[in-house]
C-alpha positions in Angstrom: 0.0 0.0 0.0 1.2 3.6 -0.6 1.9 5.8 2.1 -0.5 8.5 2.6 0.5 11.7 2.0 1.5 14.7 5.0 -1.9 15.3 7.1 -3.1 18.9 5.1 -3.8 20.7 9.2 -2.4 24.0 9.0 -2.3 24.6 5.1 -4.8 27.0 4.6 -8.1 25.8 1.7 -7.3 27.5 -0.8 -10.1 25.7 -2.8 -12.6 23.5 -2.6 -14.0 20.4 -4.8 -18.1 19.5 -5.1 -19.5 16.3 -5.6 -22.6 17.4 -8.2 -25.8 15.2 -7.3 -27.0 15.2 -3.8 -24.0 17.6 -2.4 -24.7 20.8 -5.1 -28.3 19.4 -6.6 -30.8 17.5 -6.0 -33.1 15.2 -7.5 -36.4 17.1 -7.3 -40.0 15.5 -5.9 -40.7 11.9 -7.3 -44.2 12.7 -8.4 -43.0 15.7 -10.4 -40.4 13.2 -12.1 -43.0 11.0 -12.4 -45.9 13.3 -13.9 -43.1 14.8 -16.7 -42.4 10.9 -17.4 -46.3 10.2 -18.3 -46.7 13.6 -20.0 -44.0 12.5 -22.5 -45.3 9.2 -22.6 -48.9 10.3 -23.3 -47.3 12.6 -26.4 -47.5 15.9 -24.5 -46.5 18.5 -27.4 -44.5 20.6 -24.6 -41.8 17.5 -24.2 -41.8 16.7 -27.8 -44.1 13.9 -28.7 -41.1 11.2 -28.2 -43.4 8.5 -27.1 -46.5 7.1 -28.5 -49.9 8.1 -26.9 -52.1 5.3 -25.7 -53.4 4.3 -28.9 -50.7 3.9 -30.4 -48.4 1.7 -28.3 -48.8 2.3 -24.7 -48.4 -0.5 -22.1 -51.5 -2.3 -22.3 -51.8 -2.7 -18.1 -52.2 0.0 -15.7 -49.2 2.0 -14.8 -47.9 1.6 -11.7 -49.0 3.6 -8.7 -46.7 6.2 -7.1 -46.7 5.5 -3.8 -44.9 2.0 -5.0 -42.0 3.6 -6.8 -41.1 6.5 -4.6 -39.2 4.8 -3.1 -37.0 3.5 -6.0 -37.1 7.1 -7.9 -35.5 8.5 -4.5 -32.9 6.5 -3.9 -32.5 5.3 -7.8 -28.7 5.4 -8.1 -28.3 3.7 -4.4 -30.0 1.0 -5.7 -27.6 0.6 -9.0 -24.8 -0.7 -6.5 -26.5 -4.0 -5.8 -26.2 -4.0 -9.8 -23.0 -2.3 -10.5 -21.0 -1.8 -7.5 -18.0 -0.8 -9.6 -19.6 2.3 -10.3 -18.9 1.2 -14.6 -22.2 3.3 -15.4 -20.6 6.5 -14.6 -17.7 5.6 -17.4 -20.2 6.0 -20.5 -23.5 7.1 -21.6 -24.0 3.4 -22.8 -23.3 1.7 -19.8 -25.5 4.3 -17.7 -28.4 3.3 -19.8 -28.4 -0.2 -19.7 -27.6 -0.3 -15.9 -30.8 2.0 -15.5 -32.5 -0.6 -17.5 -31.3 -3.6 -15.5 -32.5 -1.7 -12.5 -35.7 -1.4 -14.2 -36.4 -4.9 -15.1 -35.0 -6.1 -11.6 -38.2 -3.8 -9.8 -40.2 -5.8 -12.5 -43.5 -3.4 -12.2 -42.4 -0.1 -15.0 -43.6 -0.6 -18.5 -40.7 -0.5 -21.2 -42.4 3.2 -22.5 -42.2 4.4 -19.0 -39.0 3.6 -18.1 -37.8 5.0 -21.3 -39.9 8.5 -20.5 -38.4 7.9 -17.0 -34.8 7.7 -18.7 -35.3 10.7 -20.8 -36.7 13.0 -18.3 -34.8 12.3 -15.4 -32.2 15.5 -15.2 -34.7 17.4 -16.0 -35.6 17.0 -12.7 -32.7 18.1 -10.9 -32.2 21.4 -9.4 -29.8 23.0 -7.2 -30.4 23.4 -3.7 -31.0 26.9 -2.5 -27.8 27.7 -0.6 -26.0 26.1 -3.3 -25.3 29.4 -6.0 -24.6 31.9 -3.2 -22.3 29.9 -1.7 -20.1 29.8 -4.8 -20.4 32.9 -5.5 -19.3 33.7 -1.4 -16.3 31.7 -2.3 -15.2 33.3 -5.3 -15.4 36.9 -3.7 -12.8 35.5 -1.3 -10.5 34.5 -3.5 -11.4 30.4 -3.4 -11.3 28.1 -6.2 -13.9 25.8 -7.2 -14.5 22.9 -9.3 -17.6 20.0 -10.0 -16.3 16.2 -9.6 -18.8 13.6 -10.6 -19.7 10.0 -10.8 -21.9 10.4 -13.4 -22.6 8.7 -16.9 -24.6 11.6 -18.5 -23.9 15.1 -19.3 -25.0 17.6 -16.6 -24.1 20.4 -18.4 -27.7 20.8 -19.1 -29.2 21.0 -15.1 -26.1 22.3 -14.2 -27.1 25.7 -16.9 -30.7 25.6 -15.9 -30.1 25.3 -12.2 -28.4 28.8 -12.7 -25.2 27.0 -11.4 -23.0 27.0 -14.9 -20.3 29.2 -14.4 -20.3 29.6 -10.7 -17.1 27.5 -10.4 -13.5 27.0 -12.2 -13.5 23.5 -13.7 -15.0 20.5 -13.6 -14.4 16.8 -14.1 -17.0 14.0 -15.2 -16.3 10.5 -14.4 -17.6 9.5 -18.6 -14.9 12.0 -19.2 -12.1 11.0 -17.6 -12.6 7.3 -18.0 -12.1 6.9 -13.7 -14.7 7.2 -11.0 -14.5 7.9 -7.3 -12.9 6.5 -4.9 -10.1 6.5 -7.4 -7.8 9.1 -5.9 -6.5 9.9 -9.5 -10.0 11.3 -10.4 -9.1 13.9 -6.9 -5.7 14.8 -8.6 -7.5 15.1 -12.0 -9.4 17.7 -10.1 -6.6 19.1 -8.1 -4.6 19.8 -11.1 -7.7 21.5 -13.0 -7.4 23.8 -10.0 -3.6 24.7 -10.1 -3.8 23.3 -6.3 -2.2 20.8 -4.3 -4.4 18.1 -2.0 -3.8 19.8 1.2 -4.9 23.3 0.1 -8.3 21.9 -1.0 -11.5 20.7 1.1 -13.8 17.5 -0.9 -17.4 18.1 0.0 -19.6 15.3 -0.9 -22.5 13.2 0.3 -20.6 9.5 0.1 -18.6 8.2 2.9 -18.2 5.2 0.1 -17.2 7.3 -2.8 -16.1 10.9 -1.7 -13.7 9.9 1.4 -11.5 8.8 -1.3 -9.9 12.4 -1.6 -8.5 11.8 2.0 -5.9 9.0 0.9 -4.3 12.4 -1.2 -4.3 14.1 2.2 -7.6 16.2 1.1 -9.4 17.7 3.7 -13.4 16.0 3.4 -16.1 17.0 4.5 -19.3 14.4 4.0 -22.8 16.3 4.6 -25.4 13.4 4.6 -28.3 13.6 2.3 -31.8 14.8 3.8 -34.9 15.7 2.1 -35.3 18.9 1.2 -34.0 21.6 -1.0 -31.5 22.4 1.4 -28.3 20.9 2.7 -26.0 22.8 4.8 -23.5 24.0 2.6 -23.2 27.2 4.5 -20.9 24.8 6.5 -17.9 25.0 3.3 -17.9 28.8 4.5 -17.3 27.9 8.2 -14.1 25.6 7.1 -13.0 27.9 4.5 -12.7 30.5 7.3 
């Protein structure tokens, strides 16, 4: 095993590093998520008319009720692990797809046409939380660099520029980019050197005690703020250790 680098106490953060989904933005309500799903399905002319109406293809059996997948559209990517617990869906749009639809056919009660509404709509959905854009803009005025490190399969670009978070921070590295997902600690340095920093000068902040922790083992500072419901989270906190 490699040695672990000098502890970073007493270096000052000179930037910091954000996990995106469920540490900058969230996943919105499930029935919203949900509703947009059936509008595209049902040929809604507002989402494009992708998907067949009823006539003309729909599942013939009932849809399934909410209240039985809530539960899966909140905790959707937690459940990929059981499935993929190498993370290899965050490497390429392809394999983020087909792991969604393994996940699908394991819960065995979404239509094909629904899960592929589901699929299609689903970063529509996400939004930042609301202490999220003036706390990168706080840390910019003092000076502190930031950067967006994901797991993630998909282009965010998208909800990151409707969230009003696009261009709030300095750089950004996505896992189906750089061909490495967290833990990895060379998906932290990848980050590190967008930034022009060294590990100890930056703080991780992140959701995942499985995925995020992984900056410690460069000597990153990490800060893991658990997920809650909401359309808040705490970040305020990044300001506290920033000082």
């Amino acid at each position: 095993m490699d040695p672990l680098p000098a502890p970073a106490a007493g270096h000052p953060i000179r930037g910091v590093i954000f996990d995106l989904h469920a540490t900058l933005l969230h996943a919105g309500d499930p029935a919203d998520w949900f509703q947009a799903a059936t509008s595209l399905l049902a040929g809604d002319p507002t989402r494009g008319g992708r998907f067949p109406r009823p006539s003309e293809g729909a599942p013939d059996r009932p849809l399934p009720d909410l209240a039985q997948l809530a539960p899966f559209a909140e905790r959707i990517w937690d459940h990929a692990r059981m499935i993929d617990p190498a993370s290899e869906r965050d490497l390429s749009p392809h394999q983020h797809r087909a792991v969604f639809d393994r996940l699908v056919e394991h819960l065995r009660i979404i239509p094909a046409p629904l899960a592929d509404a589901l699929y299609v709509t689903m970063l529509d959905q996400w939004d930042a939380y609301e202490e999220a854009a003036p706390v990168l803009r706080r840390l910019r005025r003092r000076g502190v660099r930031t950067a967006v490190l994901s797991n993630i399969g998909v282009d965010p670009r998208p909800a990151l520029a409707r969230s009003g978070l696009a261009g709030l921070y300095d750089a950004e590295v996505f896992s189906y980019e750089v061909g490495t997902v967290k833990p990895d600690r060379a998906i932290f340095q990848m980050a590190a050197d967008a930034l022009g920093l060294a590990p100890r000068e930056l703080l991780m902040v992140g959701d995942s005690p499985e995925d995020d922790t992984g900056a410690a083992h460069l000597g990153m500072r990490t800060l893991i703020l658990p997920r809650n419901a909401g359309t808040t989270h705490g970040l305020e906190q990044v300001l506290r250790l920033v000082g």
